[in-house]
C-alpha positions as CSV (number, residue, x, y, z in Angstrom):
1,X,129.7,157.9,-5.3
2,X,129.3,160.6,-8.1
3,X,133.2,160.8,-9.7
4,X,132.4,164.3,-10.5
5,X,131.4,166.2,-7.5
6,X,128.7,166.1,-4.7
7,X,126.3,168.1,-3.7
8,X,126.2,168.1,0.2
9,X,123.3,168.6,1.4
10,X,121.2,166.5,-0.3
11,X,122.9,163.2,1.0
12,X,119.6,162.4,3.5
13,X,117.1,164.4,1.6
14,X,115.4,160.7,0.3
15,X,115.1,159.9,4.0
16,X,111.5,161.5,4.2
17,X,109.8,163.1,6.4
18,X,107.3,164.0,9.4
19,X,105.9,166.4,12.2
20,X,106.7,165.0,15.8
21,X,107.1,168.4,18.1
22,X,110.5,167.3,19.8
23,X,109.4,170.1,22.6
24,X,106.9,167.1,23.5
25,X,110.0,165.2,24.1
26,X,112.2,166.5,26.8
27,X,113.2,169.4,25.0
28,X,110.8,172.1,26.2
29,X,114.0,174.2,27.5
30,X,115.4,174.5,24.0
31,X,111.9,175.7,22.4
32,X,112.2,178.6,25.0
33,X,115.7,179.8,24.1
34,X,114.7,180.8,20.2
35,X,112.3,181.4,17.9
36,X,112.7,178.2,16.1
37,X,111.5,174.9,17.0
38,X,112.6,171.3,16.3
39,X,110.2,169.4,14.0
40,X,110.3,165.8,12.5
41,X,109.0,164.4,9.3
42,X,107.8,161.1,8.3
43,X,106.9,160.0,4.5
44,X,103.3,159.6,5.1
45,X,102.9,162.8,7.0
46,X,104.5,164.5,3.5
47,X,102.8,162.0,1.4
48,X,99.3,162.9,3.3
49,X,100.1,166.7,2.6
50,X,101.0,166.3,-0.6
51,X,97.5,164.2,-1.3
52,X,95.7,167.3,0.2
53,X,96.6,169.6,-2.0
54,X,96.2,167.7,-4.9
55,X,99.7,166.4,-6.0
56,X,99.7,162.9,-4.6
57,X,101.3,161.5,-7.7
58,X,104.4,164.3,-7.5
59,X,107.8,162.2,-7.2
60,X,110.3,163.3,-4.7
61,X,114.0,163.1,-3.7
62,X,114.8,165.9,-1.8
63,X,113.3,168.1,1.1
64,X,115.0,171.0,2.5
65,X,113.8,174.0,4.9
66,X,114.6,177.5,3.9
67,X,117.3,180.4,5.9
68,X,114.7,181.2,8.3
69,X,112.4,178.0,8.5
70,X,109.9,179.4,7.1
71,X,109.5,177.0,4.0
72,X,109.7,173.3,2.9
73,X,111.1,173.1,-0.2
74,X,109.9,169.8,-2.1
75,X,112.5,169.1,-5.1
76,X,110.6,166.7,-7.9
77,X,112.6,163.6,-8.4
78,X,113.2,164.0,-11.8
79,X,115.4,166.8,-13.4
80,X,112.7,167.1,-16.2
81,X,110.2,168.8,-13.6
82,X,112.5,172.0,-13.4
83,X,110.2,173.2,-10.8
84,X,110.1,172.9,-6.7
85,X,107.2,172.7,-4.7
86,X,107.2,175.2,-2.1
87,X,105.0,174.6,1.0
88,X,105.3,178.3,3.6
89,X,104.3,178.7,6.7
90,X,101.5,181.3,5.7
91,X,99.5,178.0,4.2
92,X,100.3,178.4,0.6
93,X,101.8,175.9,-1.6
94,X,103.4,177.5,-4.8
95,X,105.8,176.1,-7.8
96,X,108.8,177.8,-8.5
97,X,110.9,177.6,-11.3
98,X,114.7,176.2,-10.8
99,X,117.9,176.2,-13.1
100,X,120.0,173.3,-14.0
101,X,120.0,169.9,-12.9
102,X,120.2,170.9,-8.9
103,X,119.3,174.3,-8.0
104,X,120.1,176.3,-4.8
105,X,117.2,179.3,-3.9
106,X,117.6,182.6,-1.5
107,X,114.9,183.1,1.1
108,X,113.1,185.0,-1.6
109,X,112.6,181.8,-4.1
110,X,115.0,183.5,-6.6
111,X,118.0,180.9,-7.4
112,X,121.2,181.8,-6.9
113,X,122.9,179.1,-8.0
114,X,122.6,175.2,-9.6
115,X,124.7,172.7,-10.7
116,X,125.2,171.3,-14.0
117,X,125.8,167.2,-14.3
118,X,126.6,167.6,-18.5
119,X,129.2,170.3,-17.5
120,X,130.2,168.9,-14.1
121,X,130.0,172.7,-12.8
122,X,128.7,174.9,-10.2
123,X,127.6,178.1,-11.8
124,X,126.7,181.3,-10.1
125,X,124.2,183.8,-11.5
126,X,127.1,186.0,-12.7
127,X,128.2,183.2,-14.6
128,X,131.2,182.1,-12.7
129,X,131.4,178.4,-12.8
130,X,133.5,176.1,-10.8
131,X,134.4,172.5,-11.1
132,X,135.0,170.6,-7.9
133,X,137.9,168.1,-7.7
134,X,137.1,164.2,-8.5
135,X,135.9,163.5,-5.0
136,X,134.8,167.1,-4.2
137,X,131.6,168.2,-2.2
138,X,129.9,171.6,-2.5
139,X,126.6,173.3,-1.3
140,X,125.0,176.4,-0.5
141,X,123.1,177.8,2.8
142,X,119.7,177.5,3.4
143,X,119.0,181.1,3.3
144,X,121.2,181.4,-0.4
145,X,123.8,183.4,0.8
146,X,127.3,181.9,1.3
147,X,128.6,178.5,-0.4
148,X,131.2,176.4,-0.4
149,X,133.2,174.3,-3.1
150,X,136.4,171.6,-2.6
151,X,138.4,172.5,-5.6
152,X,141.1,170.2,-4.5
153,X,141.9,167.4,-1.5
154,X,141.4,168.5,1.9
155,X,140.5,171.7,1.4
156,X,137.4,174.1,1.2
157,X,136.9,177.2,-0.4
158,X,133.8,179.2,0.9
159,X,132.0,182.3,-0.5
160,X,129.5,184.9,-1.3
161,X,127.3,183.8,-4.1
162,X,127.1,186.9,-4.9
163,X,130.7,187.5,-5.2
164,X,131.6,184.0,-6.2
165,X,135.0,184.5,-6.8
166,X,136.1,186.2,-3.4
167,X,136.8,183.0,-2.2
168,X,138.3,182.3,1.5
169,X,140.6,179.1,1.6
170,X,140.1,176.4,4.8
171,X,143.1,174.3,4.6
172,X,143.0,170.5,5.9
173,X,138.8,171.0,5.8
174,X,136.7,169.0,4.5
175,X,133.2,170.8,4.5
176,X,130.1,168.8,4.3
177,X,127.0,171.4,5.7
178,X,126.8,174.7,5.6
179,X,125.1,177.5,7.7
180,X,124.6,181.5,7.6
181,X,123.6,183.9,10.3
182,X,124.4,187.7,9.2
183,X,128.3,187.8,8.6
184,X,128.9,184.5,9.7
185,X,129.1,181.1,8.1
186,X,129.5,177.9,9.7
187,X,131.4,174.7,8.1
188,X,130.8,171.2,9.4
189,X,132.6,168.3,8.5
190,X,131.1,164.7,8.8
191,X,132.8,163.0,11.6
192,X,134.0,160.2,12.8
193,X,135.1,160.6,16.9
194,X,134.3,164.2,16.0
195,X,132.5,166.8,13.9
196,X,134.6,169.2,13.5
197,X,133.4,172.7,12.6
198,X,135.1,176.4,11.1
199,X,133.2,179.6,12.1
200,X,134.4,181.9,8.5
201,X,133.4,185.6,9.7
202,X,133.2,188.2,6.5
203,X,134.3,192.1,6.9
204,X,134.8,195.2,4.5
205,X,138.4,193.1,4.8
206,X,137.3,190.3,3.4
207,X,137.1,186.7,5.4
208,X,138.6,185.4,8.6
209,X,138.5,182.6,10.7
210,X,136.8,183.1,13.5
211,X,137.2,180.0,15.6
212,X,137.1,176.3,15.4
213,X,135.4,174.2,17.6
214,X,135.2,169.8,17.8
215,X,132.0,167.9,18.8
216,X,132.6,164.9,20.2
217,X,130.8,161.9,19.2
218,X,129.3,161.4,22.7
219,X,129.4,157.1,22.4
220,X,133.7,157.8,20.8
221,X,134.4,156.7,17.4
222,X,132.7,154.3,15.3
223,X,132.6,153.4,11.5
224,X,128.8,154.8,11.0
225,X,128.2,158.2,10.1
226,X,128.0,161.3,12.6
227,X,126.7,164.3,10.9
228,X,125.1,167.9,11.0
229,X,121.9,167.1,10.2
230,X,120.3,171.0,11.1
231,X,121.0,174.5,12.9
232,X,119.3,176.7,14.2
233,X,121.7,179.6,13.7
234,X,120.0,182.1,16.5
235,X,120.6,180.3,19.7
236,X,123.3,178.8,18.1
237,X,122.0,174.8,18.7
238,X,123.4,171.9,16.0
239,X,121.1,168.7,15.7
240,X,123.3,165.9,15.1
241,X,122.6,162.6,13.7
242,X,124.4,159.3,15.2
243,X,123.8,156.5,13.0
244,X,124.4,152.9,14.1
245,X,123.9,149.7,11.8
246,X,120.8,147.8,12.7
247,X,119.5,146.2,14.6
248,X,121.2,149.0,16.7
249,X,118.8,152.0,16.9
250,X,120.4,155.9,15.5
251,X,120.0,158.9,17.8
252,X,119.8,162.4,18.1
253,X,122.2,165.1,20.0
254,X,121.8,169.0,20.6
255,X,125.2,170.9,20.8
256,X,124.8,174.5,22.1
257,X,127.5,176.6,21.2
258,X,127.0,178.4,23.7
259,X,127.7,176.2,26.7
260,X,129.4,173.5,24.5
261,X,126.9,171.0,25.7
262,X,125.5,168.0,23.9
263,X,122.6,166.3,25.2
264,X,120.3,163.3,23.7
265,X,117.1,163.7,22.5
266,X,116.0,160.8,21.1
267,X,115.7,158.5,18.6
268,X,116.4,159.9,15.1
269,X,113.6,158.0,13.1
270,X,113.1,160.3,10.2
271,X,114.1,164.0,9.3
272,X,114.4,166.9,11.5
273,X,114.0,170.4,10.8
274,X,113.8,174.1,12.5
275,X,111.4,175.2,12.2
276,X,109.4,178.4,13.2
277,X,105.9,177.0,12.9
278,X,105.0,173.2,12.1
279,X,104.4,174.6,8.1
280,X,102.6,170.8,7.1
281,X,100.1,171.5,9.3
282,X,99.9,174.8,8.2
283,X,99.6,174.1,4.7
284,X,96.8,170.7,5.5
285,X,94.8,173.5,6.8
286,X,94.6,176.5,4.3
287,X,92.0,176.6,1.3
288,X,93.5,176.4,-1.3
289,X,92.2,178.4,-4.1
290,X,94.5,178.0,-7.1
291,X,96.4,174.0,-6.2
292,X,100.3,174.2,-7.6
293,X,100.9,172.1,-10.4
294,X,103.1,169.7,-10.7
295,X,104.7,167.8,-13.2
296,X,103.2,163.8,-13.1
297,X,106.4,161.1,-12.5
């Protein structure tokens, strides 16, 4: 455990990755209901991508979708690379320059903000900088918009990173994901019995709490993790990740927070993502005219 802060989501990214259509698997009725779709990863389908467009030697230790699943972004294993690969859904793998020793992009590739080990900071474009307590997580949505930073036990501060320092308090909180859809943000914590999760709305009078709402671990409590592993934020479904100790298999859950139904999916082998096209195969099967390059490990 880092002593001087975490960054949250990154805690599975070295699980890698794969394309399995989960609509293949009992969940054609969710595919319907919104525009993105659930997709796994496996290592060798990323590894087999990576070798097609000519970086099969490009180290890796994190790999994230963008705010509106139309990216995978491919973060180099060493800080040294100060680049991402960035695989889109139009075919085209592209490089992108990052900031600091973790770096957090909009939808637009433009970072917003990174992290800073020699510092132990969070900085903002504006400069604001923030330290998080001892034992302190932090992160920043998908689509670069809102973050959130524990500056102190039990309790998380979210925000605008544009406005880092209009910061709305969540007291007894303990934030580990993070999720934006217009003025909306969603919190989850990593449960236990539960996840529990704060809907933060933002006005023109500033933030609110909009509601909180528990998910039940569907099997009761155990000492294994139960986590937010994705969310698609327009039909309002959370994929969940149940993780028992082998030789016990893990499994996957849908909440709708609509209906407040959870229902099992399946095994959770690798890493799931929505999605709103399978962008692997997207990017296997585009010419490539000018290859990104990479830094070699």
């Amino acid at each position: 455990m880092m002593a001087f802060g975490h960054p949250a989501n990154t805690a599975a990214a070295t699980l890698a990755i794969a394309v399995w259509l989960l609509a293949g698997s009992g969940c054609q009725s969710h595919k319907a209901k919104a525009a993105l779709n659930l997709f796994v990863y496996s290592q060798s389908d990323i590894r087999r991508c990576l070798r097609r467009i000519g970086c099969a030697t490009f180290e890796y230790d994190r790999v994230e979708r963008n705010g509106d699943g139309t990216q995978l972004r491919i973060w180099g294993s060493s800080c040294a690379s100060k680049s991402v690969l960035v695989l889109r859904l139009d075919g085209r793998a592209v490089t992108t320059p990052t900031v600091g020793d973790l770096s957090y992009l909009n939808d637009a590739g433009d970072v917003v903000a990174w992290y800073d080990f020699g510092h132990r900071a969070m900085i903002f474009r504006d400069r604001t900088a923030f330290r998080p307590w001892e034992f302190g997580f932090f992160g920043v949505d998908r689509g670069g918009r809102y973050f959130f930073v524990q500056l102190e036990p039990r309790v998380t501060s979210v925000g605008p990173v544009d406005r880092p320092k209009n910061l709305f308090r969540i007291s007894d909180f303990e934030a580990r994901e993070i999720f934006a859809s217009g003025n909306r943000v969603y919190l989850f914590e990593m449960g236990g019995p539960a996840v529990r999760c704060a809907v933060v709305e933002e006005s023109q009078m500033g933030f609110s709490l909009a509601a909180e709402i528990t998910i039940p671990r569907p099997g009761g409590s155990a000492p294994t993790p139960y986590y937010v592993e994705d969310m698609d934020t327009r039909s309002g479904r959370v994929l969940l990740r149940d993780v028992f100790d082998k030789p016990f298999p893990s499994y996957w859950y849908l909440f709708d927070f609509n209906t407040r139904r959870i229902e099992k999916i399946g095994r959770a082998k690798h890493r799931a993502f929505f999605l709103l096209g399978d962008v692997l195969r997207a990017v296997e099967t585009y010419p490539q005219e000018n290859p990104p390059k990479v830094r070699p490990p």
